[in-house]
N, C-alpha and C positions, 0 to 999 in steps of 0.2 A: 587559421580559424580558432576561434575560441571553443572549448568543451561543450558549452552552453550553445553556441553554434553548430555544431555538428547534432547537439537532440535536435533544435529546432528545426533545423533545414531537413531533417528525417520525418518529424514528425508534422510539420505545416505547407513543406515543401516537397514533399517528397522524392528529393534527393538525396542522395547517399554517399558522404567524403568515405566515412565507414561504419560499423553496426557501434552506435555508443554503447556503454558497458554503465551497466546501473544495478548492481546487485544491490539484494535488501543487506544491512547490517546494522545490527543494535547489541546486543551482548558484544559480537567480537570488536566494535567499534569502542565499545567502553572498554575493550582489555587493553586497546591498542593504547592508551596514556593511563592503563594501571587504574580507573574510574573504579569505585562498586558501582555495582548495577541502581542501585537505589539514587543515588547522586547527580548519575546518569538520569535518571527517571524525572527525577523531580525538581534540578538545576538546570535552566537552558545552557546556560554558561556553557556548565559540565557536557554536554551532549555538543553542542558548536564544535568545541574543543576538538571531541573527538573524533567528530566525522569529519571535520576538516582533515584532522589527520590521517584519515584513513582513506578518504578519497586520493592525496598527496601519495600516500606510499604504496596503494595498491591502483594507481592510476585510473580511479571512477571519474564519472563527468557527471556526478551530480553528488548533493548532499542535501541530508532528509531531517527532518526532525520526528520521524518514529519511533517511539521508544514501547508503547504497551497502549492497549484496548480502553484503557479505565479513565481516561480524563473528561470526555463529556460524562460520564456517568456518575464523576464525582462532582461535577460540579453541578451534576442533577442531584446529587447528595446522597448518591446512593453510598454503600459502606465498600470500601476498599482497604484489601488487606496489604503490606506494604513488607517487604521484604530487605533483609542485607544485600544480596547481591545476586535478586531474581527479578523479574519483572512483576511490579504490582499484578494487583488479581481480585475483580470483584467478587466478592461473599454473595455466590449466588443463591445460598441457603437464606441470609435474609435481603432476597430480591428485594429492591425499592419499588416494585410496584406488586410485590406479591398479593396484597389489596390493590385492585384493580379498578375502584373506587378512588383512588389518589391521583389518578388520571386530570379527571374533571377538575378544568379552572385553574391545571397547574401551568405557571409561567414559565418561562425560558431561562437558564439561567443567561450570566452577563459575562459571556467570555472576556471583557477587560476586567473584570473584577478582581482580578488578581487568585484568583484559582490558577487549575491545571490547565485548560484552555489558554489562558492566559499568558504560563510561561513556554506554551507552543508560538504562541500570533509572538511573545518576545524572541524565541529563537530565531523565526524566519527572520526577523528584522537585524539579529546581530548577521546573519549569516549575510544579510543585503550590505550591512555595513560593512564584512569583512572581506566578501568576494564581487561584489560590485557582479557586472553582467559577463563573468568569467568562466561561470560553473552554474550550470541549470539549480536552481532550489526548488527543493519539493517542501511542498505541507504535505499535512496526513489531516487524516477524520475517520469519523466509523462511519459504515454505512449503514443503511436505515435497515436489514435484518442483525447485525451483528450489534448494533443498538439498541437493537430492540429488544435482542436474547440477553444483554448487559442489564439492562433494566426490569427484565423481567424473569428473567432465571432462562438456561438453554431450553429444558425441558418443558418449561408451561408454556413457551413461547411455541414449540414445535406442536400441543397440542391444541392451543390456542389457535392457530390455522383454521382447524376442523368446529372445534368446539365454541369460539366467538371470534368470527373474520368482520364482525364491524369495530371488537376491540382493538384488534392487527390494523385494520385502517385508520383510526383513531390514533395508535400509537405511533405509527407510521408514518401519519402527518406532524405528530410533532416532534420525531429525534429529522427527519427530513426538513423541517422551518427550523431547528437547530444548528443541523448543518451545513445550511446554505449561510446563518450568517455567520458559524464558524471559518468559515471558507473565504466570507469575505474580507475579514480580518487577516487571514494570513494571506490572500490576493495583495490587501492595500500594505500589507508590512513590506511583500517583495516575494512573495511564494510565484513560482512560472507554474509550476504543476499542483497542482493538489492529489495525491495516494488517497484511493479509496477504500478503506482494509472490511471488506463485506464477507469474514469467514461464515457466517452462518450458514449462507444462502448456498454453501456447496451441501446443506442438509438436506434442502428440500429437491422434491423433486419437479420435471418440466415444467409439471402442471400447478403447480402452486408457486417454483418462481414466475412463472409467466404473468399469474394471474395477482401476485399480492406484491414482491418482489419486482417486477422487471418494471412497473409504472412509476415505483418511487425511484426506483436507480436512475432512470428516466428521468425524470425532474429534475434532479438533485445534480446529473451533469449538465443537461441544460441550462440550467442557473449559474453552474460554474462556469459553463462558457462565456454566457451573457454578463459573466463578471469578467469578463478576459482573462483568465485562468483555462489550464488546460488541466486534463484527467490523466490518472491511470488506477486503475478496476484490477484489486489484487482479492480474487475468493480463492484462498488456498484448499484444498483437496478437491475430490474430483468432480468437476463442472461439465464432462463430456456433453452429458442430455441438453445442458441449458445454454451450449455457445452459439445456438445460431444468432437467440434472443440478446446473448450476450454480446453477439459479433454488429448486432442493429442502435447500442446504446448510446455511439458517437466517441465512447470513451477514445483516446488518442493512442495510448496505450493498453493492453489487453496483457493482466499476467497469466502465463499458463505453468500449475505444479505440475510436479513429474510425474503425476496419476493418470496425465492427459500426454498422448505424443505429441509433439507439434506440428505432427501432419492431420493428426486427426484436427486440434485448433485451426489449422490454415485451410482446411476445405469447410468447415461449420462457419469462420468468419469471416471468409472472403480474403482475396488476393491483397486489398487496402489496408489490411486490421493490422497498425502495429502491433507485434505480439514480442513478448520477453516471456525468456526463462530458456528451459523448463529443466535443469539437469537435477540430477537426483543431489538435494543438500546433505544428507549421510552418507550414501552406499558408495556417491560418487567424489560430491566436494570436500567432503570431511574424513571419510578411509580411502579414497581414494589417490591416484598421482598425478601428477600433472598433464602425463600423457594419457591417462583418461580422461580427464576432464578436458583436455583439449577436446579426444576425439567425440566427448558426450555434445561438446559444443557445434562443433564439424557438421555433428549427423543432425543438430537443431537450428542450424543457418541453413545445410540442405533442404528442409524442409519447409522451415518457414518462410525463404526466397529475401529479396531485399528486405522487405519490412519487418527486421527485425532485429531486437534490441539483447546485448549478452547479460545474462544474469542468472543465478539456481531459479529452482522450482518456489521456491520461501525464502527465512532467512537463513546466511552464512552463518552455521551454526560455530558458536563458542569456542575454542580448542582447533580451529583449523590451522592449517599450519601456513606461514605467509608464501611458500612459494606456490601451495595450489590457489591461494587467493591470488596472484599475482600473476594466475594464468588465463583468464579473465581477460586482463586489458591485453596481455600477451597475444593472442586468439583476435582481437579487436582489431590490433595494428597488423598482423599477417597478413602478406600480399595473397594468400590467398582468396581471403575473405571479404577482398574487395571485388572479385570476380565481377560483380552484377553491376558496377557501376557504368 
């Protein structure tokens, strides 16, 4: 079976050759061929490169084109600060919609226009051209609150909630009509999955993701399915309160950080919810040995039962070293770990 085979028949079929292994990496992915981060950022090329190479030498079954939060937002024209060899980072001091008045009548940008969108929908497509149906491809997009806190700054976005929720739904409806047809452009290049990276929404609580939150996430997969594209729903820190709502979304994969057990995840979303992760990215993948990080993996297959994919809580942070990266697919192929099959 091909890499690409073993996600799909996990995740469509639900059978199980063995847990595919799909950590996040973007910094250690651009060390891995010596990239700055900047290069990495803003050349697909540069980013192909590397995750090719990193899936090859740390034996992933997939490769992403994630690199940073800021590319719809700039090609909303908001200001982005742009770094040597960090991940861009929008200037939430002059949010682009800090006048909330610029809203009104504003269009969509043109993810072929040759923006930052743009050199994403090109990376999926060198990655189609370079791995054919061998290796799962993921797209990425933001989702509609961590879009929203980009464009609007984290803080006025958080009290914006409370203070104008017909601005939130207003805003909502358009980075979500954004990212559906972000999404379909990296569908038609060759994306299988589209990454949903929603860090805001681990801010809020039940009751306001439930109520502002879980309808546009709603949508925005729905649309992705109906484009033949599948999900996976990364809200990094901790989403405990909000997984049952989160385990109802359809998403095909469900990420869980290491703020959440994976037993607490697999009773909130049900016995069917592919779920990945959750091992600690510092304490465990990064200072840690390889025979922790096995056994961090061990106690999060126990818990999450078949359905489920090897990967940290976030991303593999920068400076790890490659044999605990490499314990990962290690962990993946052990006859242990095929128990459930």
């Amino acid at each position: 079976m091909t890499k690409k085979e073993i996600v799909i028949d996990l995740l469509k079929e639900k059978t199980r050759t063995r847990s595919p292994v799909m950590p996040i990496t973007m910094m250690f992915a651009a060390d891995q061929t010596g990239s700055p981060y900047v290069e990495y950022a803003k050349d697909y090329r540069v980013l192909v490169e590397a995750q090719m190479a990193t899936a090859e030498k740390f034996g992933f079954d997939h490769v992403s084109v994630i690199s940073d939060p800021a590319r719809e937002a700039a090609d909303f024209g908001a200001m982005i600060h742009y770094f040597p060899d960090q991940p861009p980072a929008v200037d939430e001091s002059n949010a682009f919609f800090t006048d909330k008045k610029r809203l009104a009548g504003l269009k969509l940008p043109d993810p072929l226009a040759g923006g930052r969108m743009h050199d994403r929908i090109q990376g999926v497509a060198l990655f189609k051209q370079k791995t054919g149906d061998n290796i799962l491809i993921e797209g990425w997009l933001e989702g509609p609150c961590a879009e929203a806190a980009d464009l609007r700054g984290i803080n006025n976005i958080m009290t914006d909630f409370f203070d104008d929720p017909g601005f939130i739904t207003d805003l909502f409806e358009l980075v979500v009509a954004n990212a559906v047809n972000f999404a379909k452009y990296q569908i038609e290049a060759g994306a299988d999955i589209i990454g949903v990276g929603d860090a805001a929404a681990s801010l809020v609580g039940p009751q306001i993701y439930e109520e502002f939150v879980y309808p546009y996430e709603k949508r925005l997969i729905d649309q992705i399915h109906a484009m033949g594209g599948m999900v996976r729903l990364h809200i990094c820190g901790n989403i405990a309160d909000s997984l049952v709502q989160i385990g109802k979304l359809g998403a095909e994969i469900v990420d869980v950080d290491s703020m959440v057990t994976m037993k607490h995840a697999r009773k909130k979303t049900g016995i069917n919810q592919v779920l990945l992760g959750n091992v600690n990215p510092v304490t465990v993948v990064k200072n840690g040995t390889p025979d922790l990080i096995y056994a961090a993996l061990q106690q999060c297959a126990d818990e999450a039962g078949p359905n489920y994919i090897v990967g940290a809580g976030c991303e593999i942070p920068r400076g790890t070293s490659d044999e605990n990266v490499k314990t990962f697919a290690k962990f993946a192929h052990h006859e242990k770990n095929t128990r459930y099959n």
